[in-house]
C-alpha positions, 0 to 999 in steps of 0.5 A: 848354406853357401852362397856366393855371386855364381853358386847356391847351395842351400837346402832346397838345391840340394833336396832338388840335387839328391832327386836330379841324381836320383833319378839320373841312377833309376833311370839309367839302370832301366836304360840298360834294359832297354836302350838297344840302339844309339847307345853312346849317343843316348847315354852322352847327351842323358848325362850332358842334361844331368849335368845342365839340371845340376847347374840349374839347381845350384846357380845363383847367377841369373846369367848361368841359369839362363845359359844351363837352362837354354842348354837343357832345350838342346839336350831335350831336342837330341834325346827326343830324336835318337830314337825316331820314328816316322813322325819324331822329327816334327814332335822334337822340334815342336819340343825344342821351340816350344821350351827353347822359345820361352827361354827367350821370355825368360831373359827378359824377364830376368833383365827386367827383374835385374833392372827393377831391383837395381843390380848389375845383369852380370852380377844378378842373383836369385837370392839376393833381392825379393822384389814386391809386385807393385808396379805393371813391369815388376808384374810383367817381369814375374809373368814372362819369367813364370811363361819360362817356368810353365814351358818347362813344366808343362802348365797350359798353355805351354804344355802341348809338346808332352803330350806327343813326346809321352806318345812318341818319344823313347820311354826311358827319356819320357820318364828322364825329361817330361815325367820327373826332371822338367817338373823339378826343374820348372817347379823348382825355378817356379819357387824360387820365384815365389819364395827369394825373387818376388813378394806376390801381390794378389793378381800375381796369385790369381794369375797362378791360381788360374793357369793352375786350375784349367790346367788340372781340368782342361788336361785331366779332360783329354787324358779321359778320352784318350785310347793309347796308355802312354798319351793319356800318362802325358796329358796327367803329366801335364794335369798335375803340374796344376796342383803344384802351380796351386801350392805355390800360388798361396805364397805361404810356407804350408802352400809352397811345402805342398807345391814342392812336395807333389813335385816330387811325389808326381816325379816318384809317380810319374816316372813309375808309369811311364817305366811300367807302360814301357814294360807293357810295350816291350812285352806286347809291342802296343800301347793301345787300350783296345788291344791290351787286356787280362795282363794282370796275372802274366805281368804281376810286378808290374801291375802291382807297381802301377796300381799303387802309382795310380792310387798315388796319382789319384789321391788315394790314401795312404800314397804320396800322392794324397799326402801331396794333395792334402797339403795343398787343399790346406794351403788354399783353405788357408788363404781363403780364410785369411781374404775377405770376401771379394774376387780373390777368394771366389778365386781360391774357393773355385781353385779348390772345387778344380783340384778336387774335382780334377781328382776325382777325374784322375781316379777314372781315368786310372781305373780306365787304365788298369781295367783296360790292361790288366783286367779283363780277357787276355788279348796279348799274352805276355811274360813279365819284363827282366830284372833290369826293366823291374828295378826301376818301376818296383823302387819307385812304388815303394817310395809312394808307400814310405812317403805317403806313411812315413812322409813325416819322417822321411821327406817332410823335414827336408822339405820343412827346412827347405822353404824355411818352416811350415805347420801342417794341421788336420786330422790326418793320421797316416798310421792309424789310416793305413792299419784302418785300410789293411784290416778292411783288405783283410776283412774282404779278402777272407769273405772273399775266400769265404764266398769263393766256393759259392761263386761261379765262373763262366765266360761273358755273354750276352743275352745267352751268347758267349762273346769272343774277345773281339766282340767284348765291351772295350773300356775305351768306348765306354769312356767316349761318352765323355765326348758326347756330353753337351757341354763337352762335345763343342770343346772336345771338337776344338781340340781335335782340331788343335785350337787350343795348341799354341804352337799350332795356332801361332804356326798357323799366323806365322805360314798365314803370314809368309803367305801374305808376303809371297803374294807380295813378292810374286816376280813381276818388275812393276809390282817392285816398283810400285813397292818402291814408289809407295815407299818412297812416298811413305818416307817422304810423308814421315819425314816431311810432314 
């Protein structure tokens, strides 16, 4: 390790280094292919904010995080803008408020952090003094640093400009920024937070736990509702920040490993879906579901990618993804075994049925996915994308297979000496499971062949009619029911309309505000003197009382 008052270099910046890098070279190769216009412009500031993400990884000094840190807000703004369309403008500078704003809660939280443990602000590091949360500032101090971290990484309620920017955005900095390095980054402050500047109470724990837990629910509930691919991967981009907010809010070895290591995963994943959106995209010029469909045998490579990075996302063994997630549910059985019955362990006992009912909803959600592209009658016919296009996505879904497989010798023991040791029990043998699951493939595939020649294949019809593709069932109506749900319906009508968006809301006030003020402010001479005299008097009264 190599320490000194402005850099840091232990295992776990460099583990978060060798992925910065990482996906700096996979994502560039896939520019190539993709990238037409703005060339210089996008690939200056692609390699600015590679370079801003390195300093935040290997700073010590809370100066020079908060400085790269605010720069990576700028880098943000720009690439989101190059390539605009008609309401670009609006989602980027809703992206640059949103995290650039909360840089601002993250200096105070620094300054308070630095005047609580005694350090000069100049000279504060990250690593050099764990400060217990025993009093309300050191508890306010971990909030607004966290508010810094969820900005960045997309946990609710900070996490509304994803969603646009997945939808809206160039696909190469959708899978740059939002998919793979904001989540290390906000992650990987997050646990530098948990683990070497603060010594969680239990409120500091219930209030991760919480922010986690709707997250998981609260975004993997509008990703089931929504039509077009790219927002619905935004809205899973954003659940999945949940999961790891959980690992790290056990505070414990095996917690904080599993908090890093689906940071990681949900990179590897994420990145892969948004790559293979973009190819959809390229090849069909939409990213509706309702009007894809059946490209399963045109784009095979590309659908073969995205399934696995569906299974890896939604748990299913033996992906990454599942390995992630198992480790997590561990972290927090574990604390729930250690706390006595009371508030905090009805908290990790309801964080748990969240994380697992949240997987289960990813898994439909994914299924509406895939069927609705790949699935069913062709609507678009399509060739697959150029080996420049494929790279990236084909890399990416081998390393959900070697993590999840062999994730006990390949990634596990940097992780391992990255948050200082921890012990993984359980019955899970990945080997053993994975053979379990090939043979069972096998099995169906022979019967299959078997049963082949007794199966007919006819159009779909109802009732005796054939149906046209325009007539079929679209997978997108089929999952609105969720809409209609009693208890879902009032909720799903709110954000429709933007309620739970903090942005919007505090816009709202703001303009509410400016109103109030240009009412005041209406031009007439004796309105201004009757604001002078009730001023007047004000001061007379405060200063004469």
């Amino acid at each position: 390790m190599i320490r000194s008052d402005f850099f840091l270099i232990d295992s776990l910046s460099k583990l978060i280094g060798i992925f910065v890098v990482f996906f700096t070279v996979i994502i560039f190769i896939y520019s190539l292919g993709f990238i037409k216009t703005k060339k210089l412009s996008y690939y200056f500031w692609f390699f600015v904010t590679a370079l801003a993400s390195l300093g935040v990884c290997f700073s010590n000094n809370l100066i020079l995080i908060t400085i790269f840190w605010g720069f990576l807000g700028l880098t943000l703004f720009q690439l989101i803008s190059l390539h605009s369309e008609a309401n670009m403008p609006s989602v980027a500078k809703k992206a640059f408020i949103i995290v650039a704003g909360s840089d601002g809660f993250l200096l105070f939280g620094f300054l308070l952090y630095a005047s609580l443990s005694a350090q000069p602000f100049s000279n504060a590091s990250i690593a050099a003094h764990a400060l217990p949360i025993n009093s309300t500032l050191a508890l306010i101090s971990f909030i607004l640093i966290a508010i810094g971290c969820f900005a960045k990484a997309g946990c609710m309620p900070f996490h509304t400009w994803i969603p646009e920017v997945a939808e809206s955005a160039s696909v190469p900095v959708v899978a740059y920024l939002p998919a793979s390095l904001d989540k290390l980054l906000g992650i990987y402050l997050l646990l530098r937070v948990v683990k070497d500047m603060f010594v969680l109470n239990s409120a500091a724990q219930a209030i991760l736990m919480i922010a986690g837990s709707i997250t998981i629910l609260g975004a993997v509930m509008m990703a089931l509702i929504q039509h077009n691919v790219r927002k619905l991967l935004g809205y899973h981009a954003v659940s999945q920040v949940g999961y790891m907010v959980l690992g790290l809010a056990c505070a414990t070895p095996l917690g904080l490993a599993a908090g890093l290591f689906h940071m990681v995963n949900h990179a590897i994943y994420k990145s892969c879906l948004f790559l293979g959106a973009g190819n959809i995209e390229a090849r069909t010029g939409t990213g509706e579901l309702d009007n894809l469909g059946g490209l399963g045998k045109f784009m095979p490579l590309t659908f073969i990618t995205t399934l696995i990075a569906s299974f890896s996302i939604s748990g299913i063994p033996p992906f990454n993804g599942f390995v992630s997630k198992w480790m997590i549910y561990q972290g927090l059985i574990d604390v729930s075994s250690s706390s006595a019955w009371g508030t905090m362990k009805v908290i990790v006992l309801l964080s748990l049925l969240c994380a697992l009912i949240g997987s289960g909803l990813t898994l439909a959600s994914f299924l509406k996915l895939n069927s609705g592209v790949f699935m069913g009658s062709c609507k678009k016919p399509a060739k697959e994308a150029g080996w420049l296009l494929l790279f990236a996505p084909v890399v990416l879904s081998l390393l959900c297979v070697g993590f999840g497989i062999f994730a006990s010798i390949t990634i596990l023991p940097f992780i391992n000496k990255a948050v200082g040791g921890f012990s993984l029990t359980g019955l899970w043998q990945p080997k053993l499971a994975t053979g379990l699951l090939i043979m069972g493939v096998l099995a169906g595939f022979i019967i299959f062949k078997i049963m082949s020649r007794k199966i007919r294949t006819v159009a779909s019809f109802v009732g005796g009619e054939t149906l046209t593709v325009e007539e079929e069932v679209k997978i997108g109506d089929f999952y609105n029911t969720f809409r209609q749900l009693a208890p879902l319906k009032g909720l799903y009508a709110l954000a429709e309309k933007k309620f739970f968006d903090l942005y919007e809301q505090t816009k709202s006030f703001c303009f509410l505000f400016v109103r109030f003020l240009r009412y005041l402010h209406n031009g007439v001479l004796p309105s201004y003197l009757s604001w002078c005299l009730l001023g007047a008097l004000g001061l007379f009264f405060a200063f004469f009382k």
